[in-house]
C-alpha positions in Angstrom: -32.8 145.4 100.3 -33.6 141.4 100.2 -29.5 141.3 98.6 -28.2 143.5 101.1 -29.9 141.3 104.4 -28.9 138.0 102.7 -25.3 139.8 102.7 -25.4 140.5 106.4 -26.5 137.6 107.2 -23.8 135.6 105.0 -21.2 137.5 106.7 -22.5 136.8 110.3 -22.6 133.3 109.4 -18.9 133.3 108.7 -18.1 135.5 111.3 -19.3 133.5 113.9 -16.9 130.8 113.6 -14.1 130.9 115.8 -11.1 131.7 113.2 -8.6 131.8 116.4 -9.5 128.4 117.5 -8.8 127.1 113.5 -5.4 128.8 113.3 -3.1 126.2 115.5 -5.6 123.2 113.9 -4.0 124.5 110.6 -0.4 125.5 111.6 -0.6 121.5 113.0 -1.8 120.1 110.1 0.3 122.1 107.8 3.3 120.9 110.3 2.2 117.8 110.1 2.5 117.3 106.6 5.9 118.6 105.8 7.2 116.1 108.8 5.2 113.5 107.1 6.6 114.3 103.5 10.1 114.2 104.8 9.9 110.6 106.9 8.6 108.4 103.6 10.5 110.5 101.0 13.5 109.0 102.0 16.5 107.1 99.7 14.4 103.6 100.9 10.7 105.1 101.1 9.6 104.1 97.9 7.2 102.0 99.9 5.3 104.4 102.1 5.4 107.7 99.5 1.7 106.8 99.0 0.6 107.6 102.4 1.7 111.5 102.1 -0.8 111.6 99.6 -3.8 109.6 101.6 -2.8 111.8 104.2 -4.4 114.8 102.0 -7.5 113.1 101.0 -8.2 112.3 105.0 -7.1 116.0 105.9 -10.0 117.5 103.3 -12.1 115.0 104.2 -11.6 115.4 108.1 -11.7 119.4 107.4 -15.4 118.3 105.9 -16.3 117.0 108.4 -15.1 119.5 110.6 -17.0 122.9 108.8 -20.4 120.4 108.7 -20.1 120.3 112.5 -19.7 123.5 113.1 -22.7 124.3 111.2 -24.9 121.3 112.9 -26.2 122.4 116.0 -24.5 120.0 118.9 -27.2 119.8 120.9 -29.2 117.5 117.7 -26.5 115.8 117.7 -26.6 115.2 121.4 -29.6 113.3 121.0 -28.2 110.5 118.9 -25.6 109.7 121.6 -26.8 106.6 122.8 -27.2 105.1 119.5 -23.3 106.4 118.4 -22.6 104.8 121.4 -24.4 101.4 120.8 -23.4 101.0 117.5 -19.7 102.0 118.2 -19.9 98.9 120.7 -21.6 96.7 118.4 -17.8 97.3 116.5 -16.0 96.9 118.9 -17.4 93.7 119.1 -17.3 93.0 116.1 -13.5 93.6 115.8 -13.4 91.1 118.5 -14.4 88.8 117.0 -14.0 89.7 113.3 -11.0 92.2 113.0 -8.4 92.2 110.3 -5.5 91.6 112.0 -2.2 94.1 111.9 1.1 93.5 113.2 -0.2 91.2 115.9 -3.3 94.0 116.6 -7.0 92.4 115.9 -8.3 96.5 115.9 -9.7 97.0 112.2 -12.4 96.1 109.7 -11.7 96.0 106.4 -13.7 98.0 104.1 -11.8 97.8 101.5 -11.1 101.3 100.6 -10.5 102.4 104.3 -9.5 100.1 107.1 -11.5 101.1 110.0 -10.8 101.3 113.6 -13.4 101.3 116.1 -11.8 101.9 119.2 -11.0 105.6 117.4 -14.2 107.1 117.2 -15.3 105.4 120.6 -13.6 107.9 121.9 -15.8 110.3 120.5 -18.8 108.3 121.4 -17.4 108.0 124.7 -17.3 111.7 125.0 -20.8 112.6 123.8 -21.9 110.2 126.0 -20.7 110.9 128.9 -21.3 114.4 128.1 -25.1 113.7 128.2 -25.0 111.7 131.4 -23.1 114.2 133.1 -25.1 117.2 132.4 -26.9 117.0 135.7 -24.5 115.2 137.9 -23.5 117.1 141.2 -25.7 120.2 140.1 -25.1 121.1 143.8 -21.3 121.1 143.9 -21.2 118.5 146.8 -19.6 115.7 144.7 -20.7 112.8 142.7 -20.8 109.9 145.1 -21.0 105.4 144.1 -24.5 105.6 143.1 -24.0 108.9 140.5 -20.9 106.9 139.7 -22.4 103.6 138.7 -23.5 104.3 135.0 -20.9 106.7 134.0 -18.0 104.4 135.4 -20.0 101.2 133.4 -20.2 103.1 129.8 -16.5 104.1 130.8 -15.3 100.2 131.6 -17.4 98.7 128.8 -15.2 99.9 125.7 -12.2 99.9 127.9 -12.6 95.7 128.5 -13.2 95.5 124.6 -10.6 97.4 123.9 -8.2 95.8 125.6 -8.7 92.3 124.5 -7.6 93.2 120.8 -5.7 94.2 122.5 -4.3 97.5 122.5 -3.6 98.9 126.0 -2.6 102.2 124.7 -6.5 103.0 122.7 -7.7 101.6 126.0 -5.8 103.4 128.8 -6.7 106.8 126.7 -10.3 105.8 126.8 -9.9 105.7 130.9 -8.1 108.5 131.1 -10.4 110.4 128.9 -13.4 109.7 130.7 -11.9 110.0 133.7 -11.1 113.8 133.0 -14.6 114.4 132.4 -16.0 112.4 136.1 -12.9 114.4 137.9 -14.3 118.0 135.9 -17.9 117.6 136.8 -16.7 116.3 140.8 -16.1 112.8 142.6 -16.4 112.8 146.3 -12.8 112.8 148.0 -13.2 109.7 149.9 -14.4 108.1 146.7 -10.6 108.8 145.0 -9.0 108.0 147.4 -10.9 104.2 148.1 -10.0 104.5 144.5 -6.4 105.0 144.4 -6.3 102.2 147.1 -8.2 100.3 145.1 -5.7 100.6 142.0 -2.4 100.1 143.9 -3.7 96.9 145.5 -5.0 95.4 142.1 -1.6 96.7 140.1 0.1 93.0 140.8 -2.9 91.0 139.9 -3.2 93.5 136.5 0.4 92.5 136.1 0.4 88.7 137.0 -3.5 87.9 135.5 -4.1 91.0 133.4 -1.1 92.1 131.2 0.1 89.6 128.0 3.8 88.8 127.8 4.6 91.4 125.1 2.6 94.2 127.4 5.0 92.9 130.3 7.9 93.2 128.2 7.4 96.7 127.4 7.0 97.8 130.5 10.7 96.2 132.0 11.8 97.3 128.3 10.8 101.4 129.5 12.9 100.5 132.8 15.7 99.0 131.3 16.2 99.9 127.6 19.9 98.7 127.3 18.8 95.4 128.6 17.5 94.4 125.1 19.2 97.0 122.5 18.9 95.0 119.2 15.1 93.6 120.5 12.7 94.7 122.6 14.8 97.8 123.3 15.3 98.7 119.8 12.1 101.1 119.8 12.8 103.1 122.7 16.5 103.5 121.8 15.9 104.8 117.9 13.9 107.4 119.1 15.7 108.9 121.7 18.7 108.5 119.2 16.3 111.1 117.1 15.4 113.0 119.6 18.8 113.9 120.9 21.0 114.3 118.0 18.5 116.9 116.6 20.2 119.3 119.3 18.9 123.1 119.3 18.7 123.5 115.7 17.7 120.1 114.2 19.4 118.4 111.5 17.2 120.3 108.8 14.6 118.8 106.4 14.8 115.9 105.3 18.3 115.4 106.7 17.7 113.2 109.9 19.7 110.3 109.7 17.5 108.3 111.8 14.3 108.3 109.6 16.0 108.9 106.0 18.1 105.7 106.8 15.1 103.9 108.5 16.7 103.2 111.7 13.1 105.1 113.4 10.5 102.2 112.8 6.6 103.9 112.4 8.4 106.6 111.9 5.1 107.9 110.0 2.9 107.2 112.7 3.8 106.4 116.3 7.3 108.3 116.2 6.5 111.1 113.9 7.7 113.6 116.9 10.7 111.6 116.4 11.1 113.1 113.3 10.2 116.3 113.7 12.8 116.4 117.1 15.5 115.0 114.8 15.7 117.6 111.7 14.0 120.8 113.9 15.4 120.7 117.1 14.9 121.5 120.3 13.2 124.9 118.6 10.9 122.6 116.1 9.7 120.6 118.8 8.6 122.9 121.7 7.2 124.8 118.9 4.8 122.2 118.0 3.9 121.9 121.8 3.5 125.3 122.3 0.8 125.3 119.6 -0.8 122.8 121.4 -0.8 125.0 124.3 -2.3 127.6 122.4 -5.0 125.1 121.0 -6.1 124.2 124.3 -6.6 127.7 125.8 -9.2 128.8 123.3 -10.3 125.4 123.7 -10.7 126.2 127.5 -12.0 129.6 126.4 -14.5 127.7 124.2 -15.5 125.8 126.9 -16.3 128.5 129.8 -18.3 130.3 127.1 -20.5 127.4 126.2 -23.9 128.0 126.4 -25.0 125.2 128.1 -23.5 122.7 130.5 -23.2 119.7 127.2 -21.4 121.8 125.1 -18.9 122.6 127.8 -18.6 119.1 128.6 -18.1 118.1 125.0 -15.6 120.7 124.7 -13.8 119.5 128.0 -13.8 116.0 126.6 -12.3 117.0 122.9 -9.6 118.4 125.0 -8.6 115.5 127.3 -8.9 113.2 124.0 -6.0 115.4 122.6 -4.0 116.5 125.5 -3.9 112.7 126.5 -2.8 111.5 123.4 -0.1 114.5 122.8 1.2 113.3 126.7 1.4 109.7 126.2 3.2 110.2 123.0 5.6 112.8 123.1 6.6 110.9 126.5 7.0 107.4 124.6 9.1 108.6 122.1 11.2 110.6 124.4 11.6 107.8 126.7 9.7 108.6 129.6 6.6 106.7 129.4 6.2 103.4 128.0 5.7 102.5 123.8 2.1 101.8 124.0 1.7 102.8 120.2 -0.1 106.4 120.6 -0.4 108.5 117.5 0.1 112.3 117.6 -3.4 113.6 117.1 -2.9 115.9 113.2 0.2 114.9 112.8 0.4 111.3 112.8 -0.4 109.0 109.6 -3.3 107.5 110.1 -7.0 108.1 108.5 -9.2 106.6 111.5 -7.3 108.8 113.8 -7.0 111.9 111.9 -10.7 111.8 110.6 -11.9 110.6 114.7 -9.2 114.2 115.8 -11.5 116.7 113.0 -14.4 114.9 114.0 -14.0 116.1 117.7 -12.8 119.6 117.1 -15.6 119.9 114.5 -17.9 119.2 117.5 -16.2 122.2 119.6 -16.1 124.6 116.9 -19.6 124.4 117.1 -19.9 125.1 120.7 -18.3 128.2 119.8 -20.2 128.9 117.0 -23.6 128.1 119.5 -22.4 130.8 121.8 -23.6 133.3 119.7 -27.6 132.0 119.3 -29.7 132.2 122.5 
């Protein structure tokens, strides 16, 4: 009898994790990898062939992680958030300050094995965070007006300052837009958005004049006018849409885009990896990919209306706006329609920080669906 309960219970352990919710995580990941084997196994890849296989370790790892959140109850966790969020600061100030320095970026620390960037899992920390402040913010519907505003809007603007001044405008505008998804979920006042949007259209030519370095200006007339600069500042934006177009309906076929076997696609393991894919799969390849998205974040949105409590929807809500922001701000880059702010494809991109901060954050939603089930 003892075997046959521990049975039962074994199997309602496993059955309570939400396997439809895992399936486009996987299909991504398994996408991922194949684009990712195919842009540094070209003729001149020699150089980057390692990273297909770090990409493995950080994908086990990050699926880890991922199974030993959905196991730890989120609302523990919820009690650590303001000292995640400290010491994820205390990083970013450190990076500041500190920072091994990347192709002009001051965003990592060095650990030797791992380069580590802060501003990645602040995202997270920014989530959980805000998650925990907003629980009873606007409980009667009404709004959140300036004085429910003033902390969340601080923890907000805090990371986003640091951030900046690495600087890296793309980690930073995601952090805004981020939390801003989770103050406009939970409610602002009308009047409040729209002083706001006022507020932002006025202070756009002091960000521009006072706020934005050259090579942040140059991007941004670059995105209006790529032709301007074709073999410079141009170059970028021009690869990639090269990519993106001459993959037609069908694509090229693996391994056989021109653009990235030759190396005329720069990052074309990390920022432009949808480059890639667009390139040798197509118009059919691509939406594909976005379409699994799609599918990712209605049972995430599923997840969320069945949370338990009012955290773990919030969480769940914030996981989401972390990926559908960075899938948006990407996908338009490389097609052209947004400017090259250097924003990695969450699971498909290169990148170990990124990937293991993307598991990380879906680890924390499976186990709002997993919670559903204990009362």
């Amino acid at each position: 009898m003892a075997t046959d309960y521990m049975n039962v219970n074994e199997r309602n352990i496993f059955s309570r994790i939400n396997f439809k919710f895992l399936l486009p995580i996987f299909l991504l990941n398994v996408i991922g990898l194949v684009n990712l084997y195919s842009a540094t196994h070209g003729p001149n890849s020699i150089d980057v062939q390692p990273l297909f296989i770090q990409q493995i370790i950080w994908l086990i790892v990050g699926w880890g992680i991922f199974f030993f959140l959905t196991f730890v109850d989120y609302a523990w966790i919820s009690k650590l958030v303001w000292v995640i969020y400290v010491l994820n600061l205390g990083a970013l100030v450190y990076v500041d300050f500190f920072g091994k320095v990347v192709l002009g970026g001051q965003r990592w620390i060095d650990l030797h094995f791992f380069r580590y960037q802060p501003s990645e899992t602040m995202k997270m920390a920014l989530i959980l965070v805000l998650a925990k402040v907003l629980i009873h913010k606007d409980s009667e519907g009404r709004g959140m007006g300036l004085r429910d505003l003033f902390v969340p809007v601080l923890l907000i603007l805090v990371p986003f300052i640091l951030t900046v001044k690495q600087p890296d405008l793309g980690t930073a505008m995601t952090l805004f837009f981020i939390g801003g998804t989770l103050l406009f979920f939970v409610k602002i006042k009308a009047k409040i958005i729209v002083f706001a949007a006022a507020v932002g259209i006025v202070a756009m030519p002091l960000a521009w004049n006072y706020g934005l370095k050259d090579y942040q200006k140059h991007r941004v007339l670059t995105f209006l006018s790529p032709d301007s600069d074709p073999q410079g500042k141009g170059y970028n934006s021009i690869q990639s849409r090269i990519a993106v177009g001459s993959g037609q309906i069908m694509g090229k076929g693996f391994k056989q885009g021109t653009q990235s076997q030759l190396e005329f696609l720069p990052e074309r393991h990390t920022d432009f990896i949808y480059s890639v894919l667009s390139e040798e799969w197509g118009f059919f390849g691509s939406v594909a990919v976005l379409l699994t998205f799609v599918y990712l974040f209605i049972r995430s949105f599923e997840i969320a209306l069945k949370a338990r409590d009012r955290n773990g929807a919030l969480i769940t809500v914030g996981v989401s706006a972390y990926l559908f922001w960075h899938m948006f701000i990407n996908v338009g880059m490389v097609m052209g329609l947004l400017p090259i702010v250097g924003v990695p494809l969450p699971l498909l991109s290169y990148g170990g920080s990124g990937m293991l901060t993307t598991m990380l954050g879906l680890g924390l939603v499976s186990s709002v669906a997993y919670r559903r089930y204990l009362f």
